[in-house]
C-alpha positions as CSV (number, residue, x, y, z in Angstrom):
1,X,23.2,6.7,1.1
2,X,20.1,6.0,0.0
3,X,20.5,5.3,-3.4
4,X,23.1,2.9,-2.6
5,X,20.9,0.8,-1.5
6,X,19.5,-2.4,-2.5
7,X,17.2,-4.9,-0.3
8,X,18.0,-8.1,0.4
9,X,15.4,-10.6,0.8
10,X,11.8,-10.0,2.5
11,X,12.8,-12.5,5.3
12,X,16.4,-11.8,5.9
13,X,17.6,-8.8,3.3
14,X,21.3,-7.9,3.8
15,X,22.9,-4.7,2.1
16,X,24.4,-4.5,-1.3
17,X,26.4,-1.6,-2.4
18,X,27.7,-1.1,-6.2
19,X,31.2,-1.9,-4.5
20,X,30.2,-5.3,-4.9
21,X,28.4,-5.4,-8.5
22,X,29.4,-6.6,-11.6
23,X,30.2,-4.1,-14.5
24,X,28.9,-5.0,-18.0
25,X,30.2,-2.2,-19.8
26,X,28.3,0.8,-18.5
27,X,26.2,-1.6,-16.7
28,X,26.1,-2.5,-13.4
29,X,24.7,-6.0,-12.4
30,X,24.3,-7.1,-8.5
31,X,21.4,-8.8,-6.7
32,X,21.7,-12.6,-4.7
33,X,20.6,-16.1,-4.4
34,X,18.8,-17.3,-1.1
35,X,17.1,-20.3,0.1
36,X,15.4,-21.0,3.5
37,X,13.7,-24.3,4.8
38,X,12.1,-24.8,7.7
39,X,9.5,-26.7,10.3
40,X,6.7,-25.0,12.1
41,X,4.6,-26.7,14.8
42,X,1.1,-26.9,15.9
43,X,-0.4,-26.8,12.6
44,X,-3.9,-27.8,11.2
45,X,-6.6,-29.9,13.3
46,X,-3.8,-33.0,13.6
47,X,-1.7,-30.8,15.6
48,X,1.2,-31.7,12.8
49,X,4.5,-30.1,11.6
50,X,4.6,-28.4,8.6
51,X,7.7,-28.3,6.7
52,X,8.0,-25.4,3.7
53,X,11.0,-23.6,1.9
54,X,11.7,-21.3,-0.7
55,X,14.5,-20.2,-3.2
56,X,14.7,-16.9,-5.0
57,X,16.8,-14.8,-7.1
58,X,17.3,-11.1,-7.2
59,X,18.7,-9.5,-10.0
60,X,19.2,-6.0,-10.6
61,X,20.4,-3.8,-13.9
62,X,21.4,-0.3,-12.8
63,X,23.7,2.6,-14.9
64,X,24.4,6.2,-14.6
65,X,26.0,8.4,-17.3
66,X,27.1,11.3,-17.0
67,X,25.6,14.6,-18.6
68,X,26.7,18.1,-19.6
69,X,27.4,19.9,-16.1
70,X,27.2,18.1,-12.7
71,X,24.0,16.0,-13.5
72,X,23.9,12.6,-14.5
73,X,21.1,10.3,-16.1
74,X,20.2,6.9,-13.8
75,X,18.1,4.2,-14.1
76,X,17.1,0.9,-12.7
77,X,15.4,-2.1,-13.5
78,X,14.9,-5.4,-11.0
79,X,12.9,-8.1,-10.2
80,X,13.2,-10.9,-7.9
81,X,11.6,-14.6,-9.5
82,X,10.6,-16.8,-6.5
83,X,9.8,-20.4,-6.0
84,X,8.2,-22.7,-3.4
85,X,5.6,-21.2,-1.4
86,X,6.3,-17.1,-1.9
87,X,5.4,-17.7,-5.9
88,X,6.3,-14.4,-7.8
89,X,5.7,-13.6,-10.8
90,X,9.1,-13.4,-12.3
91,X,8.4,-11.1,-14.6
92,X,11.3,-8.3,-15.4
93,X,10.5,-5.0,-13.7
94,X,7.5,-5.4,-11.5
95,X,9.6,-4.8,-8.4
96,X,11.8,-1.8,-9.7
97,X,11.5,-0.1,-13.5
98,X,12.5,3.9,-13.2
99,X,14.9,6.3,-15.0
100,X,15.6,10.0,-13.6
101,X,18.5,12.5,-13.3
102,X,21.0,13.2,-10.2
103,X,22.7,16.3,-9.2
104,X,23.8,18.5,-6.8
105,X,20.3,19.2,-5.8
106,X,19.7,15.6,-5.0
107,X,17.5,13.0,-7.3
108,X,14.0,13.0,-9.0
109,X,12.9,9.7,-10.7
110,X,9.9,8.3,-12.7
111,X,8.5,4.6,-12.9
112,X,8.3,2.3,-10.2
113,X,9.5,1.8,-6.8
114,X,9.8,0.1,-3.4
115,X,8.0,1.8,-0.7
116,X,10.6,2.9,2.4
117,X,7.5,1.9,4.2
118,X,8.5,-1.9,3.4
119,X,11.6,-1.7,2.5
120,X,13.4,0.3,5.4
121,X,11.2,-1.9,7.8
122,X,12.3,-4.7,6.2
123,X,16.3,-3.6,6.4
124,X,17.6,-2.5,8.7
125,X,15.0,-2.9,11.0
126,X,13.2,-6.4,10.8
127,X,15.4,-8.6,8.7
128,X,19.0,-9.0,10.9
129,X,16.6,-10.7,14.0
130,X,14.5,-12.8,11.5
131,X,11.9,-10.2,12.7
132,X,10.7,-9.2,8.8
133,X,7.8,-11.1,8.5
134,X,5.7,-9.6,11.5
135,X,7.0,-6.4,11.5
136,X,7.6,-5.0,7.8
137,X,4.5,-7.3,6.1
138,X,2.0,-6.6,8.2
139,X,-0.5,-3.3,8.8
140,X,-1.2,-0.5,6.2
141,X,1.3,-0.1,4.1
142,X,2.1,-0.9,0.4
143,X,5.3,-1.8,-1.3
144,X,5.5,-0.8,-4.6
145,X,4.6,1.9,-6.2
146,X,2.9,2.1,-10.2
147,X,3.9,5.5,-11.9
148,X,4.9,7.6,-9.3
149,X,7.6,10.9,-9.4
150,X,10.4,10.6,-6.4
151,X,12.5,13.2,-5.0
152,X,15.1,11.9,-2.9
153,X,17.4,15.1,-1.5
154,X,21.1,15.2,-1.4
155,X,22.6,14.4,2.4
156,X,23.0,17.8,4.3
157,X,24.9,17.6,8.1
158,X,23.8,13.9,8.4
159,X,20.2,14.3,7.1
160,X,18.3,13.8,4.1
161,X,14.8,12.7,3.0
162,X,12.6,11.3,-0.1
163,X,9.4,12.4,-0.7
164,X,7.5,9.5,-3.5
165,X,3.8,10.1,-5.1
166,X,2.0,7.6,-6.9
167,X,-0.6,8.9,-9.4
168,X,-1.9,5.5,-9.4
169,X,-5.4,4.8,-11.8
170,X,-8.8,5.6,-11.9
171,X,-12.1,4.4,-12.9
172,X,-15.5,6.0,-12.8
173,X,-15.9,6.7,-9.6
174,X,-12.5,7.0,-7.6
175,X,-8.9,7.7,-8.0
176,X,-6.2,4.9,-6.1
177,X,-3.3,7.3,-5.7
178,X,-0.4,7.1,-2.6
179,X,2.2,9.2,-1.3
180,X,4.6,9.3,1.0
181,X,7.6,10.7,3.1
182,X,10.8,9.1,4.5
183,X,13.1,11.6,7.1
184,X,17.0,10.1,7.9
185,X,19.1,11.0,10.0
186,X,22.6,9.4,11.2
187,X,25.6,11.0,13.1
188,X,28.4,8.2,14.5
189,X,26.5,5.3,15.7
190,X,23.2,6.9,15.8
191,X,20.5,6.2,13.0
192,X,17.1,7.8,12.9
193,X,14.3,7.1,10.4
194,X,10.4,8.7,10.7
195,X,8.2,7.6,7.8
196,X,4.4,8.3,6.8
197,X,2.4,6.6,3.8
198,X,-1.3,6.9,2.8
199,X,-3.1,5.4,0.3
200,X,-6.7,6.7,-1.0
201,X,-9.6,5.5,-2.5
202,X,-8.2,1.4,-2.6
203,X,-9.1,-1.4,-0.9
204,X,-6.6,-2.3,1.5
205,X,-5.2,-6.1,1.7
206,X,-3.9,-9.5,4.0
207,X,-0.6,-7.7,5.5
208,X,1.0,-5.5,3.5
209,X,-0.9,-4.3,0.5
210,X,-0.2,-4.7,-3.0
211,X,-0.7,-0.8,-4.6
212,X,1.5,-1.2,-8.0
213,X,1.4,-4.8,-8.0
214,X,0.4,-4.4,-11.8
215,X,-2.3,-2.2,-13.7
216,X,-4.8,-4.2,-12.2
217,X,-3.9,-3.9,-8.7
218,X,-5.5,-2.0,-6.7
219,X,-9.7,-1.5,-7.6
220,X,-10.0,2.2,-6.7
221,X,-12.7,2.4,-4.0
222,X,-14.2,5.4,-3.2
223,X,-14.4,7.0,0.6
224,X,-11.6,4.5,1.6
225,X,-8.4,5.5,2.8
226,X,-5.2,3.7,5.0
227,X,-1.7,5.5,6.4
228,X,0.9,4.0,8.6
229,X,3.6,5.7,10.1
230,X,6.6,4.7,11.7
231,X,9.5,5.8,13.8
232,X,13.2,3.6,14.4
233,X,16.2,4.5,15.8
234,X,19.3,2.5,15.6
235,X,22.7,2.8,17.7
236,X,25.7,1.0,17.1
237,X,28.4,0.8,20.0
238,X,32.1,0.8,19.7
239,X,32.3,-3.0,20.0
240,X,30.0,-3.6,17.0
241,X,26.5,-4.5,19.1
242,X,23.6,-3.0,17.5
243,X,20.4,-1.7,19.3
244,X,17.2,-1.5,16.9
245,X,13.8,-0.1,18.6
246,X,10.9,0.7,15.5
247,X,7.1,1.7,16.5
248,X,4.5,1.4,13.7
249,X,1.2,2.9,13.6
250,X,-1.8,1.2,11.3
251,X,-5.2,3.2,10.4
252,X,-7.8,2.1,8.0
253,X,-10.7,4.0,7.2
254,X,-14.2,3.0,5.5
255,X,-16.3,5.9,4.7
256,X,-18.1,3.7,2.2
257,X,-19.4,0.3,4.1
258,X,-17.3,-1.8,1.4
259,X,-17.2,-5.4,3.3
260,X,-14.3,-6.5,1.1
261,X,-12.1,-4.8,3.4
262,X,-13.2,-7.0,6.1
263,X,-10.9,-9.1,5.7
264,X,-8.0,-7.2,6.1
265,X,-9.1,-5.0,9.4
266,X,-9.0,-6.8,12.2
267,X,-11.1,-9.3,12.0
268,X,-14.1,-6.6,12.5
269,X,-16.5,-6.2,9.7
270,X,-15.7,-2.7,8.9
271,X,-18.7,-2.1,6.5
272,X,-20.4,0.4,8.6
273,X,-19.1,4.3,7.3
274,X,-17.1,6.1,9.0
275,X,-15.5,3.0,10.7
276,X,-11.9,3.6,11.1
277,X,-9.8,0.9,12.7
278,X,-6.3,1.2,14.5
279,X,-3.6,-0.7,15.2
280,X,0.1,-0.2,17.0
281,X,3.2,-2.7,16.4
282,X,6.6,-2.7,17.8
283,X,10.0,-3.9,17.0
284,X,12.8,-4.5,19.7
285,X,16.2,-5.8,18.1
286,X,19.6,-6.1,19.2
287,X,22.4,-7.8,16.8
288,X,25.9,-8.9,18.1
289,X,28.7,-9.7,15.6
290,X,31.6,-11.8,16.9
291,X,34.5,-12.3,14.4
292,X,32.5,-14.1,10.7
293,X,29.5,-15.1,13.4
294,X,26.4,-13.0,14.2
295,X,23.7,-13.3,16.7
296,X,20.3,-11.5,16.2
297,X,17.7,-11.5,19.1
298,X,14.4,-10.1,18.5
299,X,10.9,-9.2,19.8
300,X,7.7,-7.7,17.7
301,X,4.6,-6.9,19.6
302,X,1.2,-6.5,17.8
303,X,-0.2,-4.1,20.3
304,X,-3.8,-4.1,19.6
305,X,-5.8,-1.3,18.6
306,X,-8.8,0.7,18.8
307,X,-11.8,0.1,16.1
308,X,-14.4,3.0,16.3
309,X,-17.3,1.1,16.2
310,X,-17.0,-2.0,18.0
311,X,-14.4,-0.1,20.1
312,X,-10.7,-1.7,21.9
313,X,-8.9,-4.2,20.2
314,X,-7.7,-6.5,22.7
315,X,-6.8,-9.3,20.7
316,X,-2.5,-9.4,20.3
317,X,0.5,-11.3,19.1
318,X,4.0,-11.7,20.1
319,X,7.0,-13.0,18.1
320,X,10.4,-14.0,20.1
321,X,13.0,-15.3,17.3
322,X,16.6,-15.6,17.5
323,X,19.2,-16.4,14.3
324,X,22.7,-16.6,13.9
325,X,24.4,-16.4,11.2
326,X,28.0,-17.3,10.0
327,X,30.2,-15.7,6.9
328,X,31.6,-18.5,5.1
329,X,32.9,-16.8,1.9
330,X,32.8,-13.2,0.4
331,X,29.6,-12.3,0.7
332,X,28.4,-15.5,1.3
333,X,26.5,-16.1,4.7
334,X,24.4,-19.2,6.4
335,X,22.5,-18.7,9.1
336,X,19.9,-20.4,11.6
337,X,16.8,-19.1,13.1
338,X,13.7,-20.4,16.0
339,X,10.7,-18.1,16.0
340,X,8.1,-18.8,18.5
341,X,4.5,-17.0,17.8
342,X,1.8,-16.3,20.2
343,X,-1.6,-14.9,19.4
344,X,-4.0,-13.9,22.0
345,X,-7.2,-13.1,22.3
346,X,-9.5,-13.7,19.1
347,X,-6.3,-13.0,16.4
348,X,-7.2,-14.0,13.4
349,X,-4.0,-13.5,10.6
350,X,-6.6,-13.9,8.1
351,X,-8.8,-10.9,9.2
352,X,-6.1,-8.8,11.2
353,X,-4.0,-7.2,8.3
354,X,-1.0,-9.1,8.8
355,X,0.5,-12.3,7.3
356,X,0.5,-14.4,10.4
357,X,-0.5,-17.1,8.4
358,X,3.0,-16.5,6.3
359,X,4.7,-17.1,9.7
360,X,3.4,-20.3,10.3
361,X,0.0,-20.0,12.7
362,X,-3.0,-21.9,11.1
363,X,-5.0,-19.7,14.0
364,X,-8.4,-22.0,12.9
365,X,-6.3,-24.6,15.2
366,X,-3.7,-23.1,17.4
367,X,-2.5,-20.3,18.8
368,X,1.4,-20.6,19.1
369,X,4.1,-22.0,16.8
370,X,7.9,-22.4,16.9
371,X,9.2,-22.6,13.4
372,X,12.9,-23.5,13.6
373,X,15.3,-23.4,10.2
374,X,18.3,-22.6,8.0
375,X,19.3,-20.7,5.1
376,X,22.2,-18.8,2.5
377,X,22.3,-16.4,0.8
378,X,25.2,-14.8,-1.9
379,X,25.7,-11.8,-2.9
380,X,26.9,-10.6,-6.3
């Protein structure tokens, strides 16, 4: 299952399977358009409404030929160009760019991939209640790898799992290198999914970070280190309603007093070593379907956090959003979506490693925001 799958869109990604993608020759083509626009309230010192949108593309090449035996030869290559506020670079291959072999013992790849620490979080779990944003770009992850080796095993009795490490680069003094685990597990209407990343020796960044952005990306730091992990289950009942429930756990560490990581920890100045921060998050979702219509209803709790040397975090932040969406062609969907944020306490999105500035709180001026707006997306 899992390497049928391709993500939608960081707000609202929908599943694509090759069922649905062009052939060109031996090649397979698929990916989608999507726009958004919205309004968000209470913004900068005027108190005004902000009104932003984006449009973005993703395209995907994909083959697999077959070899001598039962083993085949894959490979992949997408990217996803952006416009409007999201930027992007564009550029062929920064998102996905691997090649490996597939068999009865499962898969092992080379070259670069999403992380299941942003992408699973992203869909199935965040995207359908227009929950993505706080949920899956935000904390300690990162969500691409550089040149990393993947195994992903073959599904035995409902199970399987994918084990990714990143050898990442070096300089003179450290080694920024990540690694990490994804467990499934599905029987009927029952999905489960545990996953742990860590990332040593870089500087960790505003929400999600960037590790394999490009060869640049990350500046190997020396005695720092971040993880998350995260456990969701998903249950879908006979009349189509889906129940989503996902719990995240942050960590940072700073064995080194670098203050550029300040900024993404909390809002603490993490300079002092042997400072390690904490931070829990949780997703509740539930997702109706009604004939071409949808309705998603969801709730993501920043839970605080504990920072070992200025102690509890008690600063929080809710999001409430609702979206509902409506099939108006194969593979073709609109929807509409209201997302009312809350921070509490002395939240900053700058300084608390998540995007809260992406979802529309200029916290220098307000706590709260509704952002209300529409979108489509196509599939092919």
């Amino acid at each position: 299952m899992f390497r049928q799958k391709v993500l939608g869109a960081s707000i609202l990604a929908i599943l694509a399977t090759p069922a649905f993608a062009a052939k060109l020759g031996d090649i397979n083509l698929d990916g989608f358009v999507q726009f958004e626009a919205w309004g968000t309230n209470h913004q900068g010192p005027t108190n005004q409404t902000r009104y932003d949108s984006f449009t973005q593309h993703n395209i995907a090449f994909s083959s697999s030929r077959q070899l001598d035996g039962d083993m085949s030869f894959i490979w992949k290559l997408a990217e996803r160009p952006r416009n409007g506020n999201f930027g992007g670079t564009g550029a062929l291959g920064v998102r996905e760019a691997w090649g490996g072999l597939e068999g009865n013992f499962g898969a092992i790849k080379f070259g670069r991939f999403l992380n299941k620490a942003w992408e699973v979080l992203d869909w199935p779990y965040g995207s359908p209640s227009y929950q993505s944003e706080p949920f899956s770009e935000t904390g300690a992850a990162n969500w691409v790898t550089t040149r990393a080796i993947r195994y992903g095993s073959p599904i035995m009795s409902g199970f399987n799992f994918e084990v990714t490490y990143d050898v990442g680069q070096q300089n003179q003094t450290a080694h920024a290198r990540n690694a990490e685990i994804w467990l499934h597990y599905g029987i009927g209407g029952l999905a489960l999914d545990a996953i742990y990343q860590k990332t040593w020796e870089t500087a960790t960044w505003v929400g999600v970070g960037i590790f394999g952005y490009d060869d640049g990306i990350p500046t190997p730091v020396a005695g720092t280190w971040q993880s998350m992990y995260f456990l969701g289950g998903r249950y879908t009942f006979s009349n189509g309603i889906e129940a989503i429930l996902g719990y995240k756990k942050n960590q940072w560490h700073n064995d080194a007093g670098v203050s550029g990581l300040s900024d993404a920890w909390r809002g603490r100045k993490a300079t002092t070593a042997g400072t390690d921060v904490k931070a829990g998050d949780l997703l509740l979702g539930v997702n109706y379907p009604f004939g071409k219509w949808s309705v998603g209803l969801g709730a993501q709790f920043w839970l605080g956090g504990e920072d070992s040397t200025n102690g509890d975090l008690n600063d929080e932040a809710k999001t409430y959003s609702v979206k509902l969406t409506r099939e108006v062609g194969r593979m073709t969907w609109l929807y509409a979506f209201v997302r009312h944020m809350k921070l509490d306490g002395d939240f900053n999105p700058i300084q608390a490693a998540g995007t809260w500035q992406v979802n529309g709180i200029d916290a220098a001026f307000t706590k709260s925001a509704t952002r209300i707006g529409i979108g489509g997306q196509m599939m092919f």
